[in-house]
C-alpha positions as CSV (number, residue, x, y, z in Angstrom):
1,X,0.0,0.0,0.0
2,X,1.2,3.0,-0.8
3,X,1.8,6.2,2.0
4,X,0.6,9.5,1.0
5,X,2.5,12.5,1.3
6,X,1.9,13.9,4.3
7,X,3.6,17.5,2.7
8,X,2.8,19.0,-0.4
9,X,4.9,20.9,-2.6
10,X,2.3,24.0,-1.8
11,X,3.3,24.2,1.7
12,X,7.0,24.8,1.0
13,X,6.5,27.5,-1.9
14,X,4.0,29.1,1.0
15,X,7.0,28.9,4.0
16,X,9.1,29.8,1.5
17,X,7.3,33.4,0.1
18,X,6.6,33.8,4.0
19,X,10.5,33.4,4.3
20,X,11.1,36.1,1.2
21,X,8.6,38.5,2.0
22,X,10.1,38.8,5.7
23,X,13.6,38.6,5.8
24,X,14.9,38.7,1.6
25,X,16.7,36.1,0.0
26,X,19.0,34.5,2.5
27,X,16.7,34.3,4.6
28,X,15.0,31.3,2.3
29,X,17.1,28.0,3.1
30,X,15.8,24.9,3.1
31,X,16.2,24.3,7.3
32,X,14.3,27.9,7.3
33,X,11.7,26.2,4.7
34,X,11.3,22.7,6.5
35,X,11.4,24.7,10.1
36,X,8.3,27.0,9.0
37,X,6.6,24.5,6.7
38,X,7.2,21.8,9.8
39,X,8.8,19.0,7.4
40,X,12.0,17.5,7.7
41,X,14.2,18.9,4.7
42,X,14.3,15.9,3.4
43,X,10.7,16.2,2.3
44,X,12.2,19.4,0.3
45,X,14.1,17.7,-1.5
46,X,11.8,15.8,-2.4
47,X,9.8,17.8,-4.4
48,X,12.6,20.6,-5.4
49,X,15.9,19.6,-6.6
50,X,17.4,23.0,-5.0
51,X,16.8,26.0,-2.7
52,X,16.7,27.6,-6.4
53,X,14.1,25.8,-7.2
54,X,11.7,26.5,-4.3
55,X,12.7,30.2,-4.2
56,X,11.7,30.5,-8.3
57,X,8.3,28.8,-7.2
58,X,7.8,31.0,-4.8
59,X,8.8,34.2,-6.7
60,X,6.7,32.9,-9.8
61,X,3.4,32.0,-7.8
62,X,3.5,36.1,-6.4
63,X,4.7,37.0,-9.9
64,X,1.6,35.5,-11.8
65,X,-0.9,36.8,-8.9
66,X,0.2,40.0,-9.7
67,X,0.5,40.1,-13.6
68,X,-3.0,38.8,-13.4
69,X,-4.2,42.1,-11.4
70,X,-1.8,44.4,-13.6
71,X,-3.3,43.0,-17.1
72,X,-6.4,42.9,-16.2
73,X,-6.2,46.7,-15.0
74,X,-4.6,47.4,-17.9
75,X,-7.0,46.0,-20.5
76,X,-9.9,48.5,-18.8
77,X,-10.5,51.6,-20.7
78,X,-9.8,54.0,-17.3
79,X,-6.5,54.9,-16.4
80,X,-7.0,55.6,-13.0
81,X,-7.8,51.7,-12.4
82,X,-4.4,51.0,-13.9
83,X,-2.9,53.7,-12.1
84,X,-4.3,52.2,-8.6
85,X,-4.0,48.7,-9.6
86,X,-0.6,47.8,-7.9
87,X,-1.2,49.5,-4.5
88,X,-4.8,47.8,-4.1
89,X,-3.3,44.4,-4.8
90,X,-0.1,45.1,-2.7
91,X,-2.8,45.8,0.1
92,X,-4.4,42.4,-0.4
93,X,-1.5,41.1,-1.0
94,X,1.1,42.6,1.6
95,X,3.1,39.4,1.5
96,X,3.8,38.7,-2.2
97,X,4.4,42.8,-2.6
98,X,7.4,42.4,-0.1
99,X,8.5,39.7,-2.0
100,X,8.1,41.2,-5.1
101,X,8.6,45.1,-4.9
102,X,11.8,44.5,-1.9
103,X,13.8,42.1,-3.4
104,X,16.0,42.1,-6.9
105,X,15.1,39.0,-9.3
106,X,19.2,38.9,-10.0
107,X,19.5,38.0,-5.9
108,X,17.2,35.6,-5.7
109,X,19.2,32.0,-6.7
110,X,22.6,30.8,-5.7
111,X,22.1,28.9,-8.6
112,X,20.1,28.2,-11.3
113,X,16.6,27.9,-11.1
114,X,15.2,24.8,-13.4
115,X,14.4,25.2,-17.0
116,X,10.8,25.3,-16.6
117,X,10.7,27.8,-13.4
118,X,12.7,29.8,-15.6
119,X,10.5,29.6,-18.5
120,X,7.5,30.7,-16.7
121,X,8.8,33.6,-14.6
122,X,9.5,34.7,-18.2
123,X,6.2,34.5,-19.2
124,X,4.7,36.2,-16.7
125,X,7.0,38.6,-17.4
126,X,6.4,38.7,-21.3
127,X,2.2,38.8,-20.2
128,X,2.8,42.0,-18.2
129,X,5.1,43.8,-20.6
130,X,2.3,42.7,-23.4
131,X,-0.3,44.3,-21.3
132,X,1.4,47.3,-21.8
133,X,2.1,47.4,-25.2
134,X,-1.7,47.0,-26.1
135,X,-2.5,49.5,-23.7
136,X,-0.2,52.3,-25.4
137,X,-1.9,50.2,-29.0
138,X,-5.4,51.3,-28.2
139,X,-4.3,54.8,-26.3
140,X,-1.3,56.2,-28.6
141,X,0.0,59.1,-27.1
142,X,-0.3,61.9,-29.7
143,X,3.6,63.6,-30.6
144,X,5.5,61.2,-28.3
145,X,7.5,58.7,-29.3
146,X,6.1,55.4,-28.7
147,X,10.1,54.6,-26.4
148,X,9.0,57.3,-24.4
149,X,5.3,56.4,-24.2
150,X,6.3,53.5,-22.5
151,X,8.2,54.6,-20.0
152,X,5.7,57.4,-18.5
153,X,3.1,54.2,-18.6
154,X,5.3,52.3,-16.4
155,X,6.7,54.8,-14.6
156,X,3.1,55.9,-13.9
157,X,1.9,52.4,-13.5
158,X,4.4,50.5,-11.6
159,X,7.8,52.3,-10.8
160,X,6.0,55.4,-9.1
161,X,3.9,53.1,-6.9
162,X,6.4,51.0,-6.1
163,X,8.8,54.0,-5.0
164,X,5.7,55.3,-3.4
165,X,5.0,52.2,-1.6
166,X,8.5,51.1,-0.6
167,X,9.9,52.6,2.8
168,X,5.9,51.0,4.3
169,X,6.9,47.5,3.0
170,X,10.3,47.7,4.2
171,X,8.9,48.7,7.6
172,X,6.1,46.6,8.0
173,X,3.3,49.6,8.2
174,X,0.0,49.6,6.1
175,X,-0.2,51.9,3.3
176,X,-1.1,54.8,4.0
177,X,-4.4,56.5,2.3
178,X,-2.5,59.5,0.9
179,X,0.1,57.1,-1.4
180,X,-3.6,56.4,-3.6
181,X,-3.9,60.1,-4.1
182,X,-0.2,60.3,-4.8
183,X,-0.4,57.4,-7.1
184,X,-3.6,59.3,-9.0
185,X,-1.5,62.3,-9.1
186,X,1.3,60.7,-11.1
187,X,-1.3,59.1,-13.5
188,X,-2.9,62.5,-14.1
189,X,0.6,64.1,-15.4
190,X,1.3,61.1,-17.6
191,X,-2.3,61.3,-18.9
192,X,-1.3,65.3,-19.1
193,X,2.2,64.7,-21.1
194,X,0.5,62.1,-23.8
195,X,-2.1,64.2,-25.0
């Protein structure tokens, strides 16, 4: 007869996101992960081949989270919902936005992550950068160049949030009311410079 598993492989991406979100990247080891998941680490092993591995499923399940709130806020015809879509989701989400918005993909892995991690961090990536390339395709900024377009999109719809919403991640505080009328304000100027 065979024993089921009494661990599953979505119990140690959880411990180790929990792991990310609070203390960064070397703060995810496998004891860390099998001491908060409450397996022994050979159970890790078990289901990822390296501390890699487990970080990059980790990083890809807050990744895909969020590029489904970001390209579904950017496929609405209202700016302002794409302008306010990253710092509603990092409030429902406080623990992947640590994860995602405090750390540096290039820190992440000692070592390579597998092929197929790899391969769909990418494409979460790709869906999120192709949610905003058909944004600017069905709003084209009239007189600016399409390079620049771009880059006040982002800027308004992810870098200036992120900025905005940085030092309360880092510090563990809520986000404060005022960042959503910040984050508005920026939308408003890069709706101002592409007309």
């Amino acid at each position: 007869m065979v024993r089921g598993s009494k661990f599953d492989q979505a119990e140690f991406v959880e411990a180790a996101l929990v792991l990310l979100s609070e203390g960064g990247p070397t703060a995810v080891t496998m004891a860390a992960i099998a001491r908060r998941s409450g397996a022994p680490t050979g159970s890790i092993y078990h289901r990822f081949p390296s501390r890699s591995a487990v970080v990059a499923a980790a990083w890809l399940r807050a990744l895909t989270a969020f590029a489904d709130e970001i390209e579904a806020a950017l496929g609405t015809l209202r700016p302002d919902i794409a302008a306010m879509a990253l710092i509603a989701w990092s409030r429902s989400h406080p623990r992947e936005a640590r994860a995602l918005f405090l750390n540096e993909p290039a820190g992440l892995f000692d070592t390579a992550p597998p092929d197929d991690l790899s391969a769909a961090i990418r494409a979460q990536e790709a869906r999120i950068e192709t949610a905003f390339r058909c944004r600017l395709d069905r709003s084209p900024a009239a007189g600016v160049h399409r390079a620049e377009a771009f880059a006040r999109l982002r800027f308004a719809i992810i870098d200036g949030p992120i900025a905005l919403i940085r030092p309360y991640l880092q510090s563990g505080e809520p986000l404060p009311a005022f960042i959503d009328k910040l984050a508005a304000e920026l939308q408003r100027m890069e709706s101002r410079a592409a007309e």
